[in-house]
C-alpha positions, -999 to +999 in steps of 0.1 A: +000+000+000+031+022+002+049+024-026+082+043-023+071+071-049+041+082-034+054+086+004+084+101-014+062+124-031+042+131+003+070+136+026+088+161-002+059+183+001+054+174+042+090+195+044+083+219+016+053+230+040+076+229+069+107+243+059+098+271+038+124+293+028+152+276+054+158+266+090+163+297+103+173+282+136+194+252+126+213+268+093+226+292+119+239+269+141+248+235+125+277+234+105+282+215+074+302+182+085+283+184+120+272+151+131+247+140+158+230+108+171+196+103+183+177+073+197+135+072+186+119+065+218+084+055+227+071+068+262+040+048+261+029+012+244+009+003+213+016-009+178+047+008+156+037+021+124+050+041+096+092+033+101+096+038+061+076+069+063+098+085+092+129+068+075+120+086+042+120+122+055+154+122+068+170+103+038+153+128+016+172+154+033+205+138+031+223+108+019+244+099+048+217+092+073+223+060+091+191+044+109+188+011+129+154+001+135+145-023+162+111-031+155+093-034+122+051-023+111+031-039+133+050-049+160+041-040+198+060-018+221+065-011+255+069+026+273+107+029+273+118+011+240+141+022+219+124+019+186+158+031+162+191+045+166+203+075+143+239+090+132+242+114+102+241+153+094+228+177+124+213+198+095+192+172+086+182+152+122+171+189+133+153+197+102+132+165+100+127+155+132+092+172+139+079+162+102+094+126+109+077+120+141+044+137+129+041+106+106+052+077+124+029+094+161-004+098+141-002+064+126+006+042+146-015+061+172-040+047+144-032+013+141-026+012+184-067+022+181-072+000+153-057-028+175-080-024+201-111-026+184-101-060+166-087-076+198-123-064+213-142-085+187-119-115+188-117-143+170-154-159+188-169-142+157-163-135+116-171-100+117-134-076+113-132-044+119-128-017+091-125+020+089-141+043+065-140+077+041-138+100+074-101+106+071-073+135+072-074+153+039-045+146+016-033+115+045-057+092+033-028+069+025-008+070+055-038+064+075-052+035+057-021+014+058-022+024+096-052+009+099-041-021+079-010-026+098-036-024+130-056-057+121-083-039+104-097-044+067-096-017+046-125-004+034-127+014-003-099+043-002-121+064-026-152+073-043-142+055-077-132+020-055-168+009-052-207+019-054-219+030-026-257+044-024-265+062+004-302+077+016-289+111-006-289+093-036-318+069-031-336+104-023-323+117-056-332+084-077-363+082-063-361+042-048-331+022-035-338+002-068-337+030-095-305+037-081-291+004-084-308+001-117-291+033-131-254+024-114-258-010-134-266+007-165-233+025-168-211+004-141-179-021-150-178-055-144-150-052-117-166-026-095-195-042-064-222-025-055-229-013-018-261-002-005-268+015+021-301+004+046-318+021+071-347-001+076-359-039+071-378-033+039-348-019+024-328-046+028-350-065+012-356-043-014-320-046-017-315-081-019-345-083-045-326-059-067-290-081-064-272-057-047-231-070-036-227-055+003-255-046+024-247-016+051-270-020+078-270+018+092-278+026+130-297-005+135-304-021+167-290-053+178-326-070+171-325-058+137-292-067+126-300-104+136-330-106+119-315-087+089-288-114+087-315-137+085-333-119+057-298-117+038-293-154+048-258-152+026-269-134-001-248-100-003-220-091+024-234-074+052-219-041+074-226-023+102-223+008+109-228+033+135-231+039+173-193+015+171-171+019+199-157-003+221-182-013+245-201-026+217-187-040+190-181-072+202-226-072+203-227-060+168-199-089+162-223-111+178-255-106+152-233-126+125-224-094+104-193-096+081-179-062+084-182-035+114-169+001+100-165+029+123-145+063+120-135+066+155-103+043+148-090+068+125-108+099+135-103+094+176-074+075+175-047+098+199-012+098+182+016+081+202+042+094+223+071+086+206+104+115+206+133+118+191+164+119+220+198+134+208 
């Protein structure tokens, strides 16, 4: 999910933004051939995420950078690890080391609350956990493969990934089958189509019409099991809303497939992690 071009392309603009014009501060103090060390620490515990990211910044501002890491994506850490040791130009450990750790803190403060919500549901039921379209503006990326790296499945990363027909556009097609009608009209072969239900008689409306991934939206626990029944295998079903986690192991429980909720990206703290010279 992270190919080497696009974080370089990211991280390039990342420093661009911070930057600017020069480091006032460190391009009046750090000579050319000065050299520093630094440890990346993590004051707190969760899951590591985004080492290539932070790696990226700091060899993209210098070719001499030397960085050890300890741990790789994915793995948990404990308050007091040392996560990497780094030796190279004081011009460019000073100049990177806020954009560096803004990366790798947000996500794997991401995939630490990721984490939690998959080891919540278990493995007592099928349903995984997955995040959805409520993300950071131009960090889409960085944050999905944080949630990946997490234990989560990703849901579609944009609007051209899959179908999805919400009340909007059922309002503006007139019935949750004219809109399926006209996306089938026009849409490929390799695309699915997701509908979204508020009520009973739209998911069976949707099932009639042969829709691909049912999204049960803001239903109770009563009506999620008997809309599992109604779907009895028929179309992938989601859940959505009111997820946090006190009780998504209950909407696990209903025999839905797929539990999306924002908060993993859009609550998730970042982690305490700092750079030590």
């Amino acid at each position: 999910m992270l190919d080497r071009f696009l974080i370089d392309k990211h991280v390039k603009s990342a420093l661009e933004e911070d930057i600017g014009f020069g480091d006032i501060t460190t391009d009046c103090i750090a000579k050319t051939d000065d050299v520093i060390r630094a440890e990346l620490n993590t004051r707190t515990s969760g899951v590591i995420c985004g080492l290539d990211v932070f790696e990226r910044v700091f060899r993209i501002l210098s070719d001499d950078i030397e960085i050890v890491f300890y741990f790789k994506d994915g793995d948990l850490i404990n308050k007091g690890d040392k996560i990497a040791d780094i030796k190279g130009s004081a011009s460019a450990i000073l100049k990177g080391e806020r954009t560096a750790l803004n990366y790798i803190q947000r996500m794997s403060g991401i995939a630490t609350e990721t984490k939690k919500y998959a080891d919540a549901i278990g493995t007592e039921y099928k349903a995984k956990i997955s995040d959805t379209r409520k993300t950071t503006p131009n960090f889409r990326l960085f944050e999905k493969y944080a949630v990946f790296t997490g234990g989560a499945c990703v849901h579609r990363f944009n609007l051209s990934d899959c179908v999805m027909i919400k009340d909007n556009h059922i309002k503006l097609a007139g019935s949750l089958t004219n809109a399926v009608n006209m996306v089938k009209k026009y849409l490929s072969h390799t695309h699915k189509i997701e509908v979204e239900c508020d009520t009973l008689n739209q998911v069976k409306e949707a099932i009639e019409v042969g829709v691909d991934i049912i999204l049960l939206d803001n239903m109770t626990l009563e009506e999620m099991i008997t809309a599992v029944d109604i779907i009895n295998g028929k179309a992938i079903i989601e859940a959505s809303g009111n997820v946090n986690l006190s009780t998504v192991k209950d909407i696990a429980s209903t025999g839905v497939d797929i539990i999306s909720s924002s908060a993993i990206v859009a609550k998730a703290p970042t982690l305490d992690l700092a750079l030590d010279m």
